[in-house]
C-alpha positions in Angstrom: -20.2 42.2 0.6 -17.1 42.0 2.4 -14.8 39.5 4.0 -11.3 38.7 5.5 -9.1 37.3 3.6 -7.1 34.0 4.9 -3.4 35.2 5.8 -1.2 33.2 2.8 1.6 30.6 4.4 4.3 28.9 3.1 4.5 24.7 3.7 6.9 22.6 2.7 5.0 19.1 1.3 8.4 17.3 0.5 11.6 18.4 2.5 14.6 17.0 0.7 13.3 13.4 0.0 16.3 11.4 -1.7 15.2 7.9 -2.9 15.6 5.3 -5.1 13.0 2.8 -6.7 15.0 -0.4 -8.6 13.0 -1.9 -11.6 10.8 -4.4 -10.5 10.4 -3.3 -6.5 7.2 -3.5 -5.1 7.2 -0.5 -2.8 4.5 1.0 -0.1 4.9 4.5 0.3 3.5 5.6 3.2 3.0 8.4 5.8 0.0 10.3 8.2 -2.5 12.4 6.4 -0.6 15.4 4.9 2.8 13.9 5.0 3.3 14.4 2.0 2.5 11.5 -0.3 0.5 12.1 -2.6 2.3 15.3 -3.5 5.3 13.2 -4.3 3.5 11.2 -6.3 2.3 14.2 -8.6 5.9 15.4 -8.6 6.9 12.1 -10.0 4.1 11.7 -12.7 4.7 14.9 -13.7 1.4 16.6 -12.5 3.3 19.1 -9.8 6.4 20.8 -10.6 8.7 20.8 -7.5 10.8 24.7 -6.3 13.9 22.8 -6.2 15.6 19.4 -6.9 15.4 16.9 -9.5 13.9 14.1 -10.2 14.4 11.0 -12.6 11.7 8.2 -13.8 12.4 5.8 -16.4 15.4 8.6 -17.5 12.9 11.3 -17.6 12.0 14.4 -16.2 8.6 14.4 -14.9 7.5 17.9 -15.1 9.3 18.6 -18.4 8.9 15.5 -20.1 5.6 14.4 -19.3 4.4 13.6 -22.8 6.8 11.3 -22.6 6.3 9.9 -19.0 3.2 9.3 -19.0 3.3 6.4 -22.3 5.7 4.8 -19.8 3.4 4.8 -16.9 -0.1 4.2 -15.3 -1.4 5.8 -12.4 -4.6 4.9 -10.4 -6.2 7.2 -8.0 -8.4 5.4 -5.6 -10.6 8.7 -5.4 -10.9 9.4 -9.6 -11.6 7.6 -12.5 -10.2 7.7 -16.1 -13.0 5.5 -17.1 -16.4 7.7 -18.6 -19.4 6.6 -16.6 -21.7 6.6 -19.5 -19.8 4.0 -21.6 -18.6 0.9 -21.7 -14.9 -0.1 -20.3 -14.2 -0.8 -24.4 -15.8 2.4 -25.7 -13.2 4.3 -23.1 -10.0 1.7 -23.7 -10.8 2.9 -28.1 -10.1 6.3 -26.7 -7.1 5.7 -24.7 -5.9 3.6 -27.3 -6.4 7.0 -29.9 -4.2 9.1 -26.9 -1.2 6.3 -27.0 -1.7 5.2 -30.8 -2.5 1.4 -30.6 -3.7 0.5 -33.7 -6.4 -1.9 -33.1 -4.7 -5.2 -33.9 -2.7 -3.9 -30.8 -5.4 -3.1 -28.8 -7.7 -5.9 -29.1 -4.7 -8.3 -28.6 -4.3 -6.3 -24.8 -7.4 -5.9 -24.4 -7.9 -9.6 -24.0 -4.7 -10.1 -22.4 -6.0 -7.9 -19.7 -9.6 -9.2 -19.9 -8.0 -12.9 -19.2 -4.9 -11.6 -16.7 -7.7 -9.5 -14.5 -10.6 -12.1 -14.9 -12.8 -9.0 -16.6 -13.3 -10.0 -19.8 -17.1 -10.3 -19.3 -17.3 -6.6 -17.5 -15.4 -4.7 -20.5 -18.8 -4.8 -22.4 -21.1 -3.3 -19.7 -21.5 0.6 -19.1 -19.0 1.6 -16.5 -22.2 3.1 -14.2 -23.8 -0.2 -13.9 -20.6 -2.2 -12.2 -20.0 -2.3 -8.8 -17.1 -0.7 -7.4 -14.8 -3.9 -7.4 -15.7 -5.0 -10.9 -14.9 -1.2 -11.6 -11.2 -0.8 -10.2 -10.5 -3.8 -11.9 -11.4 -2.1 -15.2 -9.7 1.0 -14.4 -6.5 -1.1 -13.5 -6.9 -2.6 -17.1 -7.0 0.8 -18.2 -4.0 2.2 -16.6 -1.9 -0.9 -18.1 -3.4 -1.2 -21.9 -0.2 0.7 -23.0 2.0 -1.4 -20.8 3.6 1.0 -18.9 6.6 0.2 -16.7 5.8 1.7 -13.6 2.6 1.6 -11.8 1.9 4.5 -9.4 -1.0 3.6 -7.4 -2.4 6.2 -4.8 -5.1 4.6 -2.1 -6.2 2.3 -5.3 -8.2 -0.1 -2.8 -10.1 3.1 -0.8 -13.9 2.0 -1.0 -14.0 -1.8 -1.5 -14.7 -4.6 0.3 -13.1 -7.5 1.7 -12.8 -9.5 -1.2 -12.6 -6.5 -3.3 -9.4 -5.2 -1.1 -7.6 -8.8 -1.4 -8.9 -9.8 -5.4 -6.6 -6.6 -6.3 -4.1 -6.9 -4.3 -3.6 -10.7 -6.1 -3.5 -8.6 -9.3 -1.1 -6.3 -8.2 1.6 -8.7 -7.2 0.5 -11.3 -9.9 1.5 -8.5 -12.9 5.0 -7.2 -10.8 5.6 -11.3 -10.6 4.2 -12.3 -14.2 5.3 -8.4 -16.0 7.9 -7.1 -14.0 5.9 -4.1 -13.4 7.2 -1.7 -10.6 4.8 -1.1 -8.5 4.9 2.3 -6.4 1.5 2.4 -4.0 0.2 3.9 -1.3 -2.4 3.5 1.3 -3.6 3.6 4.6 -4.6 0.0 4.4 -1.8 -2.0 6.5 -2.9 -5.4 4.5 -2.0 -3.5 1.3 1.5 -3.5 2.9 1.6 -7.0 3.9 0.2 -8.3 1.4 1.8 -6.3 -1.7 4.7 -4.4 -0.5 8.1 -5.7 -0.2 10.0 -2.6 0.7 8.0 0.0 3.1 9.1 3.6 2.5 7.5 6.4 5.2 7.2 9.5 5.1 6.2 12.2 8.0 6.1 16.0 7.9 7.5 16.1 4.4 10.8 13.7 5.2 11.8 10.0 5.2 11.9 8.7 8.5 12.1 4.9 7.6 13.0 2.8 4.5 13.8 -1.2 4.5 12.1 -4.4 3.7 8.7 -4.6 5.3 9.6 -8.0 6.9 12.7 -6.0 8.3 10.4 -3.5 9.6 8.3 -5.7 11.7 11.1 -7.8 13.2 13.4 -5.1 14.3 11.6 -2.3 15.4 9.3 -3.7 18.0 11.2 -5.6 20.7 8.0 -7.1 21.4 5.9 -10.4 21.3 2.2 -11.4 21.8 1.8 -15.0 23.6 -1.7 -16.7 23.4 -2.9 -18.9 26.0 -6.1 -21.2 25.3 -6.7 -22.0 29.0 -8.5 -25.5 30.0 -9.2 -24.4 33.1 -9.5 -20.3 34.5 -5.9 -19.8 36.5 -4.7 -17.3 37.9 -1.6 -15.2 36.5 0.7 -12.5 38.2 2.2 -10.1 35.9 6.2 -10.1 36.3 8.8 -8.4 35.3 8.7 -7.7 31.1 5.2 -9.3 30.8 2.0 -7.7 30.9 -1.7 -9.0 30.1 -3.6 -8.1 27.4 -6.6 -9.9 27.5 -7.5 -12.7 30.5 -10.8 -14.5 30.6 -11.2 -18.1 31.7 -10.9 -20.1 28.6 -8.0 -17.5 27.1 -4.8 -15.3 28.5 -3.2 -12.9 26.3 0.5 -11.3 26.9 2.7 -8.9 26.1 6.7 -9.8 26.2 9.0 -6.9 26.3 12.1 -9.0 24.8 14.3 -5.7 25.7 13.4 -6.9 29.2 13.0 -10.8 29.1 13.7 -13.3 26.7 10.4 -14.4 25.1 11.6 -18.7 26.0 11.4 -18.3 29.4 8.2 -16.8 29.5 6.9 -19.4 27.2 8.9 -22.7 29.7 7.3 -20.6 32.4 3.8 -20.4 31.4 4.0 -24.7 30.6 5.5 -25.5 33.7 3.7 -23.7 35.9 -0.1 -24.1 34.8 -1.9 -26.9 32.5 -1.7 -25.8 29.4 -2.7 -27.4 26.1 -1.0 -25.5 23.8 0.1 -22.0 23.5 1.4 -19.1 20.2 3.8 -16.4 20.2 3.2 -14.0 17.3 4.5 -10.7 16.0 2.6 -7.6 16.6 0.1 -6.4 13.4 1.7 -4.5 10.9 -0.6 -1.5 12.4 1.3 -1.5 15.6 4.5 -1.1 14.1 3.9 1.6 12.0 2.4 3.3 15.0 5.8 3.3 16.1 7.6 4.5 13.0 5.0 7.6 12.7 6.7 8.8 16.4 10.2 7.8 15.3 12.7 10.5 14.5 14.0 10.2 11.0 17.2 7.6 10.5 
């Protein structure tokens, strides 16, 4: 049998990235698919070994101190588990315990720290196969911090849960940074991770930072725009002008878009109530998912 073989090519994952991460931050790290995220991530536990630079966590060198690293840290990959299916959360936390020598004063002293901080006391008894996927990430985030690590490097860790799922472990995540003073390093694709856990947004595109400030930063100075909602009493009719543009217009609601760059977001509002009868109306920020849409075309800064 024969075949072709796939022409080799070079591609630079990471292209000079230069960051810092202060003790305690809770920071989002995001980017596209194949920006490079999750290869950074590797380089900084230690499981990829970069061509060039250097690289510091906790005072270590990932890739040739990761013995080290890794009693320091816990990472949690949405996508694999560190828990064995066929036994219970326990049987598996006795084996980690072995790998980080607890002794088991220690470990049944976490173990029901954990069990009480992550509400999972009553799931750390039952074979890993038989939870559900929530009552399972909470385990394997109970896993991941039974040696206390400083740092918490979480890639996608809420990829495949539900609602409730999604926003129970985000609570945990910014209950231990707030309790602990656990760094938390995360990312996602999930914009409510970012609101809700994040306080600094880092992104990455083609291999290289192109934005890195506070999230709440982020949403108020890169768009120069605001959403008004109009609960309407009456159907009206509404001209577009000059900076505003409709969204959405049906007769019980009108939606707009203010360019602020354009015209100052107060006179539309004094506009809107002097001119029609109006009950009440909201201006709003974009989502979160709008202004990272942006970001993802900026140039780097």
């Amino acid at each position: 049998m024969t075949g072709r073989r796939r022409a080799r090519r070079e591609l630079t994952a990471v292209d000079h990235i230069s960051l810092r991460i202060d003790p305690g931050e809770r920071v989002a790290y995001i980017g596209p698919n194949g920006a490079g995220k999750s290869t950074t991530i590797k380089m900084l536990t230690g499981i990829l070994h970069p061509t060039s630079g250097s690289a510091s966590v906790l005072g270590l060198t990932p890739w040739t101190q990761r013995r080290a690293l890794t009693r320091r840290i816990g990472t949690l990959f949405g996508q694999r588990s560190q828990l064995w299916f066929e036994l219970t959360p326990a049987q598996s936390f006795r084996m980690l315990a072995a790998i980080f020598d607890l002794d088991d004063a220690t470990l049944a002293r976490r173990v029901g720290e954990l069990g009480d901080l992550l509400e999972a006391s009553d799931l750390f008894g039952q074979p890993v196969r038989s939870l559900s996927l929530g009552q399972r990430m909470r385990c394997e985030l109970a896993a991941c911090l039974l040696h206390q690590p400083d740092i918490l490097f979480l890639d996608e860790p809420t990829i495949g849960l539900d609602l409730l799922g999604k926003q129970r472990f985000r609570e945990l995540l910014v209950r231990l940074n707030e309790e602990r003073g656990t760094t938390v390093f995360l990312t996602s694709h999930d914009v409510a991770d970012i609101e809700f856990v994040a306080r600094r947004v880092i992104v990455i595109n083609h291999g290289a930072v192109i934005y890195d400030d506070a999230v709440d930063v982020m949403r108020r100075t890169l768009l120069a725009t605001k959403l008004v909602d109009v609960p309407l009493e009456h159907p009206v009719e509404f001209i577009p002008t000059h900076g505003v543009t409709v969204s959405e217009h049906t007769p019980s609601m009108l939606k707009l878009v203010v360019d602020t760059r354009a015209r100052p977001v107060r006179d539309v509002v004094d506009g809107m109530l002097s001119a029609y009868p109006i009950p009440d109306l909201s201006v709003v920020d974009p989502p979160h998912v709008q202004v990272i849409g942006v970001i993802y075309q900026a140039p780097a800064r």
